[in-house]
C-alpha positions as CSV (number, residue, x, y, z in Angstrom):
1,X,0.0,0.0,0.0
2,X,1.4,3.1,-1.4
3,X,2.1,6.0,1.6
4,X,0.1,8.8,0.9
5,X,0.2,12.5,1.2
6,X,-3.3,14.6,2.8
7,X,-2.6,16.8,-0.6
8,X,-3.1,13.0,-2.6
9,X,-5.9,12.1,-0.7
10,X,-7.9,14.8,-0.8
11,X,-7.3,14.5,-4.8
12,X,-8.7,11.1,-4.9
13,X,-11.8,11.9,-2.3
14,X,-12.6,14.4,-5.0
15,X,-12.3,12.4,-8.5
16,X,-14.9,9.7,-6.3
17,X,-17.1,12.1,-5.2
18,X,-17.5,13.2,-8.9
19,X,-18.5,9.8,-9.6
20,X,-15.2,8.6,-11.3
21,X,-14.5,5.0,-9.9
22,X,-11.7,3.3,-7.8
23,X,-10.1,1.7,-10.6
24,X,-9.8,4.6,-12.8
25,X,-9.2,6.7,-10.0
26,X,-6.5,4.2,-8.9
27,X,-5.0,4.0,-12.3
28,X,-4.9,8.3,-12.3
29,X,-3.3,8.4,-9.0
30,X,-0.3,5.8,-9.5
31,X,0.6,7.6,-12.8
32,X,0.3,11.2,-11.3
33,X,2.1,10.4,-8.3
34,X,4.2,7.9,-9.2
35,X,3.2,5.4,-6.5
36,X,1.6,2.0,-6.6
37,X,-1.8,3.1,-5.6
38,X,-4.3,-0.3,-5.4
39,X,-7.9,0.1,-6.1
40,X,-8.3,-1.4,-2.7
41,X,-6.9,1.9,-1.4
42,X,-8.6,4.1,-3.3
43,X,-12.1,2.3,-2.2
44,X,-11.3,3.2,1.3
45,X,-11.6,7.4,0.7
46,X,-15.0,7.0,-0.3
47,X,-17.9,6.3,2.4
48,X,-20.6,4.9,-0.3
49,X,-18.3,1.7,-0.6
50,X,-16.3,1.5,2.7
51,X,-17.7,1.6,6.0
52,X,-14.2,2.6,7.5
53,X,-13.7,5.9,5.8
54,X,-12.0,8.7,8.1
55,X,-14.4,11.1,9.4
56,X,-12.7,14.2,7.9
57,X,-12.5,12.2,4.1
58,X,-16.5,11.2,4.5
59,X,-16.7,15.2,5.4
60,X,-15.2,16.3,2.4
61,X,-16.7,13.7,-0.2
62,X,-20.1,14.6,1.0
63,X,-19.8,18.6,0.4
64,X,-17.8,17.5,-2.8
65,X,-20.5,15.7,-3.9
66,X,-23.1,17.9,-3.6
67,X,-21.1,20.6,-5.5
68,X,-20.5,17.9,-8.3
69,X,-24.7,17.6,-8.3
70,X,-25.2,21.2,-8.2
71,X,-22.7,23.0,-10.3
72,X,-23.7,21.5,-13.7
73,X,-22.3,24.8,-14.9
74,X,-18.8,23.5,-15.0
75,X,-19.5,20.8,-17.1
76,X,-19.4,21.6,-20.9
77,X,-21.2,19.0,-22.5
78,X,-24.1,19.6,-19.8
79,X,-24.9,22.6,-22.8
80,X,-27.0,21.7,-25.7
81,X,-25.3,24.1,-27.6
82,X,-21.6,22.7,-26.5
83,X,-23.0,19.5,-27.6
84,X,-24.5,20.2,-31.1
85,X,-21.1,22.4,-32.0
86,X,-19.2,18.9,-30.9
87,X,-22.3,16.5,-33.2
88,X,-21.6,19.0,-36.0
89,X,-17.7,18.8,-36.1
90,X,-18.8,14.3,-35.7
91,X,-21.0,15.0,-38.6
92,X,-18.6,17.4,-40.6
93,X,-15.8,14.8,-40.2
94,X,-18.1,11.9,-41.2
95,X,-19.0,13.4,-44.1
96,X,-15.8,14.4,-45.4
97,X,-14.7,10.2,-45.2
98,X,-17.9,9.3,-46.9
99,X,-19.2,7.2,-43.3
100,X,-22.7,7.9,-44.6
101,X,-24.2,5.3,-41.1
102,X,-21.7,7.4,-38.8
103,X,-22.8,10.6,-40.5
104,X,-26.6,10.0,-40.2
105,X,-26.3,8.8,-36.7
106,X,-25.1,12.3,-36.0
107,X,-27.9,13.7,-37.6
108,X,-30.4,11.7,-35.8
109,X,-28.4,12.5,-32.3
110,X,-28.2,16.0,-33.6
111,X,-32.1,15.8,-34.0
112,X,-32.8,14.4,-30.6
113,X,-31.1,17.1,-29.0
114,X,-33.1,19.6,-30.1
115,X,-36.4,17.8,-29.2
116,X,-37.1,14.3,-31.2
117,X,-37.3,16.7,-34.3
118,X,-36.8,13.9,-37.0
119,X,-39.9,11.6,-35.5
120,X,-43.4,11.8,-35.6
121,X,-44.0,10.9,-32.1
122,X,-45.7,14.0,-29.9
123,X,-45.7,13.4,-26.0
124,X,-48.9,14.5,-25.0
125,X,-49.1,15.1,-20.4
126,X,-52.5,13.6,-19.4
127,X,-52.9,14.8,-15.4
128,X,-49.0,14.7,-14.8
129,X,-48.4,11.8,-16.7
130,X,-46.8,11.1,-20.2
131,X,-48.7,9.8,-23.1
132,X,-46.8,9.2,-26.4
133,X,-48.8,9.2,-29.6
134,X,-47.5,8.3,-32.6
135,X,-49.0,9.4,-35.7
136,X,-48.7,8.1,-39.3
137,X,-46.4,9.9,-42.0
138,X,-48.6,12.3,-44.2
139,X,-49.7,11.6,-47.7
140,X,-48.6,14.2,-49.6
């Protein structure tokens, strides 16, 4: 078990607490600080899988945690526009090497994020309950 620093674990309460799990946490922490860091270890920083946790790491997950849930500002791809730009470069790309599946699969994504655009399906609330009707293409 590799002999860790406050400063390291306080790193790896964080990457748990922002739902990133002991092995790749594990993995992160033996190439960043150059120490053989188990998953075994890792598990032990964060109170949702080890009952043994120090009080002051449980502390910190907790309020990390609930920042994580909170702040989805931080997160880029939490922005439908952030993640249309990134669909259209997919797209862009998939068109340019002629992946006509790959390129319509953007498309359809594309679509979806901008509210199931490309079906003919219409959720319809019925006393705070959905209700999805589907109607038939029309003849034109």
């Amino acid at each position: 078990m590799a002999s860790l620093r406050d400063t390291e674990r306080r790193k790896i309460v964080q990457r748990l607490a922002a739902f990133e799990s002991p092995t790749a946490v594990a993995e992160w922490a033996s190439e960043t600080f150059e120490k053989d860091v188990s998953r075994q270890q890792v598990k032990h920083y964060d109170p949702t899988r080890a009952e043994d946790t120090a009080d002051k790491w449980a502390e910190l997950f907790e309020k990390t945690r609930e920042a994580f849930l909170n702040d989805l500002d931080t997160i880029p791809l939490s922005h439908r526009a952030v993640r249309l730009r990134e669909l259209t470069d997919l797209y862009e790309r998939a068109k340019e090497q002629e992946e006509v599946e790959k390129a319509a699969r953007m498309l359809k994504q594309a679509a979806k994020e901008v509210g199931d655009k490309f079906t003919n399906r219409q959720e319809v609330d019925h006393s705070g309950g959905f209700m999805v009707q589907i109607h038939p293409p029309a003849d034109d």
